[in-house]
N, C-alpha and C positions, 0 to 999 in steps of 0.2 A: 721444119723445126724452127722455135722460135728465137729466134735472138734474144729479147728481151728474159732476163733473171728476176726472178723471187728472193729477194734477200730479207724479208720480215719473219722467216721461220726459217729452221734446220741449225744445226754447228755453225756457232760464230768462229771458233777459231780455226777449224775447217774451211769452212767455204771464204772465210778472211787469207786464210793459204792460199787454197786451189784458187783463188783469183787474183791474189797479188803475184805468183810465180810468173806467169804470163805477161803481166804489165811490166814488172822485175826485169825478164826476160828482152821485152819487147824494146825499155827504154836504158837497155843495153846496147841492145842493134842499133838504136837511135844515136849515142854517141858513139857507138864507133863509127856510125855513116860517117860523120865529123870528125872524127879522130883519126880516119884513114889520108883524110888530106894532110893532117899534119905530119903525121909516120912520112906517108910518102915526097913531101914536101921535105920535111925536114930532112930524107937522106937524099934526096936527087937537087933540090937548089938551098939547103943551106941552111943556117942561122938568120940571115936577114929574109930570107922565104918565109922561116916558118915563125918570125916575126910580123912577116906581113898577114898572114895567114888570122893566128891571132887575133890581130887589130880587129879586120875586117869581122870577124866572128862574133866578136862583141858587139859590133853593131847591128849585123844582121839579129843574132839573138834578142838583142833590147826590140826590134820589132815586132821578132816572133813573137815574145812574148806578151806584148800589147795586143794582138791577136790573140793567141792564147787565155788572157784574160775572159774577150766577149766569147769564145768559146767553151773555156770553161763556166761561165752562165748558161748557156745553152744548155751544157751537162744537168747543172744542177737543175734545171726545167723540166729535164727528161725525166732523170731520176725521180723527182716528188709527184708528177706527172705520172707515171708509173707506180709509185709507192700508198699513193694517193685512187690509185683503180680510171684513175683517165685516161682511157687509150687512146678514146677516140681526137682529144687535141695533140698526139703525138704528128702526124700529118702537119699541120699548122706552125708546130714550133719547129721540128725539121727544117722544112723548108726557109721559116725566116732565119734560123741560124744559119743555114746554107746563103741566102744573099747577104744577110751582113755581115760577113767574114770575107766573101770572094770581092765585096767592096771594098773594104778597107783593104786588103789586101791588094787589089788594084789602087791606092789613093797611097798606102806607104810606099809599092813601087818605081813613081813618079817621084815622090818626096824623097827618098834615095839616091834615086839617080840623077835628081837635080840639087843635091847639097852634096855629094858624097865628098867634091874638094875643101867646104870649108869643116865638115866632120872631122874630116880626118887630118887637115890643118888643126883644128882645134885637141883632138888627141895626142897632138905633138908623135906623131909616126916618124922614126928614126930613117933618117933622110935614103938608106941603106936600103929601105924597106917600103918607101913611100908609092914607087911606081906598080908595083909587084901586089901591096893593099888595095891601089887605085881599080888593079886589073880584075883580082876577086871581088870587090864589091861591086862594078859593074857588072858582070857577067852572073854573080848571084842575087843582087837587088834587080837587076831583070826579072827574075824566076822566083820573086817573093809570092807570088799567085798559088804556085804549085805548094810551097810551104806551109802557106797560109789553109788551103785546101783540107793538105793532109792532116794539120794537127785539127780542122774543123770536123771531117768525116770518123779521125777516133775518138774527137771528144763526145760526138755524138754516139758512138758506138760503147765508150766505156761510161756513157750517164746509162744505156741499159745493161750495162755488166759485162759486157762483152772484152774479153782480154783477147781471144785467139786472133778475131781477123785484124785488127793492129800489127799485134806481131808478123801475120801474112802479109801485110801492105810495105812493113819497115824490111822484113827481110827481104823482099824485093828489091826496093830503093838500095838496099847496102851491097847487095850483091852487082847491082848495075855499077853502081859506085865504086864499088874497091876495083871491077874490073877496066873501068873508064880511066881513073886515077893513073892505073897501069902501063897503059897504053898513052895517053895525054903528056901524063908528066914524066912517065919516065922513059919509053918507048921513042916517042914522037918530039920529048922534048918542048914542050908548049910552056915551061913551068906554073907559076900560082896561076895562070890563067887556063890551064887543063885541069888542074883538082877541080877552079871553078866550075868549069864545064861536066867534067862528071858529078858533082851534086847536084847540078840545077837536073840534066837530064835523067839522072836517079830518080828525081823527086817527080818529076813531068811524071815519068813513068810510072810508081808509084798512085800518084793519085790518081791516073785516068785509068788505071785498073780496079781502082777501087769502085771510082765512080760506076764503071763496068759493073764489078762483081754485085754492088750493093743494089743495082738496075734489078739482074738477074736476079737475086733475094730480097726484091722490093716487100711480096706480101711478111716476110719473116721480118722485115728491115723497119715496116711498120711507115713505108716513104713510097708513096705511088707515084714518083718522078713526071706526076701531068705537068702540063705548063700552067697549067692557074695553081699549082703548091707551090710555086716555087716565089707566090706573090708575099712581099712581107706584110703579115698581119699586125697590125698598128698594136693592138695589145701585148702582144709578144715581145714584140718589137721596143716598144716603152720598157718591158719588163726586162730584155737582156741588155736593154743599156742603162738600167737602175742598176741592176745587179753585176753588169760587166762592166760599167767605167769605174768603180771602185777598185775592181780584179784587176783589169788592166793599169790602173797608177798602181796598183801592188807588185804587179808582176813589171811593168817597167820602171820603176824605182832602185828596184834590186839591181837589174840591169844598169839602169844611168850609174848607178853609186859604184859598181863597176870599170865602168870606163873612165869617171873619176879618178879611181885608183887606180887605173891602168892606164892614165894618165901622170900621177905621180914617177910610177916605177918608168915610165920612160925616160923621165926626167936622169934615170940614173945611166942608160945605155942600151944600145942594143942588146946585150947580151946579158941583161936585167931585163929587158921585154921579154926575149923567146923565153927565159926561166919560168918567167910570172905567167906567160904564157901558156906552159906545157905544164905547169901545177895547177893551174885553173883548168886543164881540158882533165888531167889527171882526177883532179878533186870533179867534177864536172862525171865522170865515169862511175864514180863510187854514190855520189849525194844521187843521180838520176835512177839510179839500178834501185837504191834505197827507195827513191821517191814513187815506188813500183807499190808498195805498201799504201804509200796517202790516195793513191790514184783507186786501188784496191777500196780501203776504206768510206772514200766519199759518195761513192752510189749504195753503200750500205746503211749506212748512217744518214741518207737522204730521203731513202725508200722507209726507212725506221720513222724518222722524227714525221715524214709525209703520213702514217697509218698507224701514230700515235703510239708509237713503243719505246719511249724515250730510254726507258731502263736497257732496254738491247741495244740504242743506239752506244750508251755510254760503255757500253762491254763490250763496243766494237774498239774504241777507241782505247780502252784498258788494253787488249789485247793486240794494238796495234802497238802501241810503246814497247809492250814486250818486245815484241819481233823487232822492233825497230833496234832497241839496247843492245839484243843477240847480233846485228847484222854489225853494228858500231863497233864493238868488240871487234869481230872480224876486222873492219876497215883499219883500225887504231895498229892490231898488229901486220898485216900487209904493209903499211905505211914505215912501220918501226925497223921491221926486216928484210922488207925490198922495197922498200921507196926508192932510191939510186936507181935501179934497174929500171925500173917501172920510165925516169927520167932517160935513159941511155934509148930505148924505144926510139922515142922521138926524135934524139939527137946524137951526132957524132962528136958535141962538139964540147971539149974537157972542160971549159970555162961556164958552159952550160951545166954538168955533172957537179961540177964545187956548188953551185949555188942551189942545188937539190935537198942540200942537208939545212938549209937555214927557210925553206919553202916550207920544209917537212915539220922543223919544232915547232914553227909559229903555226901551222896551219890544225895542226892536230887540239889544239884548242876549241876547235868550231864544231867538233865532232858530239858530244855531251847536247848543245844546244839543239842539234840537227834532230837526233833521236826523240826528244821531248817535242820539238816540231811536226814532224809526222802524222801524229795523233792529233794535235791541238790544232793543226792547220785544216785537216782532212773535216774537223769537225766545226769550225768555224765558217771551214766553205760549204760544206755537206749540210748545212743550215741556211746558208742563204744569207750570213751577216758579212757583206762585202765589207760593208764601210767601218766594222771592227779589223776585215784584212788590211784594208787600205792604210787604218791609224797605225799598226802594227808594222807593214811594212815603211811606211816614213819614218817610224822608229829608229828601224832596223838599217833601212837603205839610203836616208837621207842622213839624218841624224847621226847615227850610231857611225856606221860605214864610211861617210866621207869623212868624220869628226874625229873617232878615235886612230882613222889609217893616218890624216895629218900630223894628229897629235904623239903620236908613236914614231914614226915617219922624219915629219919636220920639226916637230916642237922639239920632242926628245931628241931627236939625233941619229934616232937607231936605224935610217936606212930603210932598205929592202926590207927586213926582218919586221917593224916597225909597220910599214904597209901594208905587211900579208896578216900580220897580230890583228891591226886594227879590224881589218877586213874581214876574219876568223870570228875575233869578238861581238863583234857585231848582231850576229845570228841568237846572241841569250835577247837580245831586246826582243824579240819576236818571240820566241820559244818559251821565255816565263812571265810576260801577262799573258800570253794565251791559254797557258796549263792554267793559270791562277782563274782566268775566267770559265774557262768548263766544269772545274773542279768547284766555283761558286754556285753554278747552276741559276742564276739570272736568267739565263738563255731559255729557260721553261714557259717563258710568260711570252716568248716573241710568236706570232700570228705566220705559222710556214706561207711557203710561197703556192705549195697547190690548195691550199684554201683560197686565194687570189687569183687562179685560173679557172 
């Protein structure tokens, strides 16, 4: 059976279902892999734990994500590659996204574990918390390879449409994980340095299963794992770093502006960190499950504009907003009627709880923007215009992000509240030029990318 999907004909709002449920699904299990350290962290060592916890998270993520970036080029390669009737360069791009992801991922590694003191000096880590972050980011900036790995083998599996084996690969990792956590930090007593331990070996394991399964389903996988595929082809290779160093300053911009802000909010205390903390993993939970939609979207809208259907491309993306509005709704009320709860999960601790309700008004603001994102993003990247993402996230992440958290924050006065506002707000810079540029239709006259293969 073949891996690779036909998205240029059948139900768009159908087959936009039947494949975001699975991604939905999948990058569910994704945060909770992460979410479980904090639960279990935050009831077995505390408030300054799952502070540390936290800290170190943002960091690792701003990496991931730069990964991520040259991986989701990879996607888009496949995808119009595909959309486009070129099977036979599938072989070729495989394989150079497979080495240059497991290289940078070997190169931020090192660069982790040789800055991690002055990082995390420079995030102003509540002194409470500072050994305890030291211990997590050692022990999982070691295992940035296995991360790096995993999100390269689903991006490469969801540029051919493929939702299910993702989800098989993450429900691995989370089940290793929640049972590691268990035993490490609460059992054995290891604290933040046991959660650490059970992600990195969730993830190990995780990906070399994949590697395994997708050996085994090479002819369907469209990847005959010789040693001369695995060479990077200079062309390719040109094209995923055209196309992913713009992804990548998108996807770590968002991230830096981030730590910025979660920079600010330490400034107020520990127990302003683990809040801001545990509403960003919280918010983190709802915006990824969502982002199940964009991920959906993007190999449709790729396969579309690659085989000249732009009319269906654009009906993908109408019908991606809907779902997305539907799913917002959902989020806005969960948030309204059990936010507090949602916050008590992660922590025991009451000083924590009061500051739930001022996480929750300002943060619900960002909700409107996210919705109108989904679509606009999925079709921006699903095009192959990186460097309109890149302008859009400095917008949003440099600009907007560190600009209006200060000014809310420090200029105004308003604290914590002020911080997360800013942070919240942020997200319409991104979400309405991008509506406004799809909805212009400029985009019609750009030269795809599998004409260029």
């Amino acid at each position: 059976m073949a891996i690779a999907k036909d998205f240029t004909r059948g139900s768009i709002p159908k087959r936009l279902l039947l494949l975001a449920l699975p991604f939905m699904a999948t990058n569910a299990l994704q945060v909770l892999y992460s979410t479980v350290d904090m639960i279990i962290v935050g009831k077995f060592v505390g408030t300054p734990g799952l502070s540390a916890v936290s800290q170190s998270s943002l960091i690792l993520n701003f990496v991931t994500m730069v990964c991520l970036g040259f991986s989701n080029a990879g996607q888009v390669l496949i995808s119009q590659a595909l959309g486009a009737g070129k099977r036979r360069e599938l072989n070729s791009v495989i394989g150079t996204l497979f080495d240059l992801i497991l290289l940078l991922g070997a190169v931020f590694t090192v660069l982790v574990l040789c800055l991690r003191d002055p990082i995390l000096t420079l995030l102003k880590v509540p002194p409470e918390s500072y050994a305890m972050a030291k211990d997590y980011l050692t022990v999982c900036g070691a295992g940035l390879l296995f991360t790096a790995g995993y999100n390269m083998v689903s991006a490469a599996l969801r540029g051919m449409g493929d939702a299910r084996r993702p989800f098989l690969f993450i429900g691995i990792a989370t089940a290793v994980n929640i049972v590691l956590d268990l035993l490490f930090t609460g059992l054995l007593d290891w604290g933040v340095a046991g959660a650490a331990y059970a992600t990195i070996i969730g993830q190990a394991v995780s990906f070399f299963y994949s590697l395994y399964y997708l050996y085994r389903k090479r002819e369907a996988f469209g990847f005959d794992f010789k040693k001369e595929s695995f060479r990077m082809n200079a062309r390719y290779t040109k094209m995923m770093l055209s196309l992913g160093t713009p992804m990548a300053i998108q996807s770590g911009c968002i991230n830096l502006s981030m730590l910025f802000v979660n920079a600010l909010v330490n400034d107020v205390g520990v127990v302003a960190s683990a809040a801001f903390g545990v509403g960003v993993r919280i918010d983190d939970i709802f915006n990824k499950v969502a982002q199940g939609l964009q991920f959906a979207a993007m190999p449709m809208i790729s396969q579309n504009i690659a085989a000249k259907e732009q009319t269906r491309a654009k009906q993908v993306v109408y019908h991606t907003w809907l779902l997305s509005a539907i799913f917002t709704v959902f989020i806005i009320f969960v948030y309204l009627f059990f936010g507090k709860e949602l916050f008590t999960l992660f922590s025991d601790d009451v000083l924590v709880h009061e500051m739930s309700d001022t996480f929750i008004s300002a943060i619900l603001w960002m909700f409107p923007a996210l919705a109108v994102m989904r679509g606009s993003n999925a079709f921006i990247q699903g095009i192959g215009n990186a460097k309109l993402g890149m302008v859009l996230s400095l917008l949003d992440g440099v600009v907007l992000r560190v600009g209006l958290s200060w000014l809310f924050g420090i200029a105004f006065s308003w604290g914590f509240y002020g911080f997360v506002l800013g942070y919240g707000l942020a997200a319409f810079g991104c979400a309405v030029p991008g509506a406004i540029y799809f909805l212009a239709g400029r985009w019609r006259r750009r030269i795809t990318i599998a004409d260029q293969m």
